[in-house]
C-alpha positions as CSV (number, residue, x, y, z in Angstrom):
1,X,8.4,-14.3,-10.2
2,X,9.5,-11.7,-12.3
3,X,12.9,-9.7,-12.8
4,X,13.2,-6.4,-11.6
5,X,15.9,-3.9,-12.3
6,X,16.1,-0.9,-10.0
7,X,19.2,2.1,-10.3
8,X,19.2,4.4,-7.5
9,X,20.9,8.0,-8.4
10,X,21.7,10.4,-6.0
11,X,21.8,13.7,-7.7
12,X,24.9,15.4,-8.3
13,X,26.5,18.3,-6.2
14,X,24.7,21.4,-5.7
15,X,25.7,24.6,-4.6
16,X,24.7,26.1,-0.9
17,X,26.0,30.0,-2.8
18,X,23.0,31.7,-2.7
19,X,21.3,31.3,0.8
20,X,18.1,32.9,-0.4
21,X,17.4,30.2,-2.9
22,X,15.0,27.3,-1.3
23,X,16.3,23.7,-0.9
24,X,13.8,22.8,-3.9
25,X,15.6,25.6,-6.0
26,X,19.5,24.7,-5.1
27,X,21.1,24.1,-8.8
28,X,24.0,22.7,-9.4
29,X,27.4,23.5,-8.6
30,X,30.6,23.2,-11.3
31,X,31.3,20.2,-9.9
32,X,28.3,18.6,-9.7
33,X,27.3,19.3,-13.9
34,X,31.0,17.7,-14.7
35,X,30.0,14.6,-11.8
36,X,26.4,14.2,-14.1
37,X,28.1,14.4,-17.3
38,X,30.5,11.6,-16.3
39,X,28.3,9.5,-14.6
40,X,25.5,9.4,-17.5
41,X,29.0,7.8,-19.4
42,X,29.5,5.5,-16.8
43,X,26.3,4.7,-16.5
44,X,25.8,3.5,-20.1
45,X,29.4,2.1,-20.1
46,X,28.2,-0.5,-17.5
47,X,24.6,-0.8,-20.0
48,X,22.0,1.1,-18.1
49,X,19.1,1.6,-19.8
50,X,16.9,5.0,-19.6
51,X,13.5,4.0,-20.6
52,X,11.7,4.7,-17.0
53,X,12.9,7.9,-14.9
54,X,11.3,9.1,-11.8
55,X,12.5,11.5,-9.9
56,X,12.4,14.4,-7.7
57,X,10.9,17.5,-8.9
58,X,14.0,19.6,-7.4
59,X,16.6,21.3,-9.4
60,X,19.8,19.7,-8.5
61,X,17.8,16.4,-9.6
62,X,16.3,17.6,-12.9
63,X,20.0,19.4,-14.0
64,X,21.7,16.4,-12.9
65,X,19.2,14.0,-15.4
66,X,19.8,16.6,-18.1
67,X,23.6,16.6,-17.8
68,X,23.4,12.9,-18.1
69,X,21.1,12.4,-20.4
70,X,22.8,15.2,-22.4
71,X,25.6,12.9,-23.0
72,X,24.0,9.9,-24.4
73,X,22.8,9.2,-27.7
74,X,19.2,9.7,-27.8
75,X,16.7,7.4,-26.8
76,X,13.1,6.6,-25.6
77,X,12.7,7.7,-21.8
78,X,9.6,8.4,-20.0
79,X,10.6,11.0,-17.4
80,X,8.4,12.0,-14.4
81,X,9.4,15.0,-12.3
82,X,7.0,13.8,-9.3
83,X,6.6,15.8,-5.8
84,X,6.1,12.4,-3.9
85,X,10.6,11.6,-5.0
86,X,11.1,14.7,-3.0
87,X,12.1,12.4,-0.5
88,X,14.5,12.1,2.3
89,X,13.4,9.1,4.6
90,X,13.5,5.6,3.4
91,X,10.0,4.2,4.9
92,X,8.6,7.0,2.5
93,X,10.9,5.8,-0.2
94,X,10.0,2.3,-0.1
95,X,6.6,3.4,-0.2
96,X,7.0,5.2,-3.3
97,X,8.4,2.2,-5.2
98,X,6.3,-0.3,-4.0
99,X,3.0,1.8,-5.7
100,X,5.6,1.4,-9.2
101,X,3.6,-0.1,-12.1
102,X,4.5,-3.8,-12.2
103,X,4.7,-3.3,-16.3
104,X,7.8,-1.3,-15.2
105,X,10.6,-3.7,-15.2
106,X,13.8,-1.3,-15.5
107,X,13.5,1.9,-13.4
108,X,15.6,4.4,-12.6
109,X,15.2,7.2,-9.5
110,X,17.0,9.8,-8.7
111,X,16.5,11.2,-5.2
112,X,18.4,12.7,-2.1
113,X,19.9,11.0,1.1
114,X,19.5,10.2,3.0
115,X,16.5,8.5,1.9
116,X,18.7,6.9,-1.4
117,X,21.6,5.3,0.5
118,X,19.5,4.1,3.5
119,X,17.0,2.6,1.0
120,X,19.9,0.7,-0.9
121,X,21.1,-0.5,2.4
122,X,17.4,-1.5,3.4
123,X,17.2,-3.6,0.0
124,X,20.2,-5.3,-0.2
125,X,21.4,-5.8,3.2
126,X,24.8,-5.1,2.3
127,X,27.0,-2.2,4.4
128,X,27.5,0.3,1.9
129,X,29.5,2.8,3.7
130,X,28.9,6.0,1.5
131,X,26.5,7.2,-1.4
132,X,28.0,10.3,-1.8
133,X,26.7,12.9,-4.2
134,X,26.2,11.7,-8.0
135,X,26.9,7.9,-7.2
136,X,24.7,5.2,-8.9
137,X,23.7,1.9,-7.9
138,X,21.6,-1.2,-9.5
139,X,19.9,-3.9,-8.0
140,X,18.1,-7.0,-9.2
141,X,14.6,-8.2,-7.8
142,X,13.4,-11.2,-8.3
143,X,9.5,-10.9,-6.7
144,X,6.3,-10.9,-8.4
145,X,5.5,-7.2,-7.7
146,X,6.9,-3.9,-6.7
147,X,4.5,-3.9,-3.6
148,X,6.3,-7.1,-2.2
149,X,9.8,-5.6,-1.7
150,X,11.1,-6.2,1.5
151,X,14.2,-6.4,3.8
152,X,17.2,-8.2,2.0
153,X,14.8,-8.6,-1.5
154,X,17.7,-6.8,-3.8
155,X,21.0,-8.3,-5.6
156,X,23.6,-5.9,-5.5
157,X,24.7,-5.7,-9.2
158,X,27.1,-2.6,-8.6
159,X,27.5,0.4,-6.7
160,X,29.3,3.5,-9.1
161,X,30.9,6.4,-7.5
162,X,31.7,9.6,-9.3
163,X,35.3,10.9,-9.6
164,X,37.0,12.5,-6.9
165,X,37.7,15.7,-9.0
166,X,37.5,19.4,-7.1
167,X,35.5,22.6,-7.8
């Protein structure tokens, strides 16, 4: 049985301004690039590592993991942009981290709801009430391999909200 460390990140708050932009092509809003930049210092306040990224190929994701990782110290990350993170149901989620490379001990994804709160729900069997935009969680998993997750598998280590600032 080997330890497995898993951060779900919701990406920050995007902006609905431009109606002709496609859902894939929504950046950020104001608030959402200060949310990012705070929450990569939260993030590595509470000792997350960012060696193994995967995420959504959409804006709002890739400007919130450059906000964040923007504010950090530089360091070693292997970052895939992959279409199958464009994701918004958990069954499709799970399936996406259960085909993880079991070498992969400490990964990070950064995804949309509902898909990311429902998943951390799911995993944990806790009653987490919100995962609002730009909030961060990290579980432990103690199984042999990514493929065996199931119902209840995950620790809870902590759940991180951003600031409640306005635009």
């Amino acid at each position: 049985m080997s330890e497995h460390t898993l951060t779900l990140l919701r990406h920050a708050k995007s902006s609905w301004k431009d109606p002709t932009l496609t859902d894939m092509e929504r950046p950020l809003n104001k608030r959402g690039r200060r949310d990012a930049a705070t929450m990569g210092l939260r993030l590595k306040e509470h000792g997350t590592t960012f060696k193994t990224i995967f995420s959504s190929p959409a804006r709002r994701t890739r400007e919130t993991i450059t906000s964040m990782l923007l504010t950090l110290p530089a360091q070693d990350t292997q970052l895939t942009f992959d279409q199958g993170f464009y994701i918004f149901e958990r069954d499709e989620l799970l399936q996406a981290i259960r085909q993880l490379d079991d070498k992969l001990n400490d990964v990070m994804i950064v995804g949309h709801n509902p898909a990311m709160h429902e998943t951390l729900r799911w995993l944990t069997g806790e009653a987490i009430a919100e995962f609002p935009t730009c909030a961060a969680a990290q579980l432990s998993l103690s199984l042999p391999h990514w493929k065996t997750i199931q119902k209840g598998c995950a620790q809870l280590k902590w759940v991180l909200l951003p600031k409640s600032t306005t635009t």
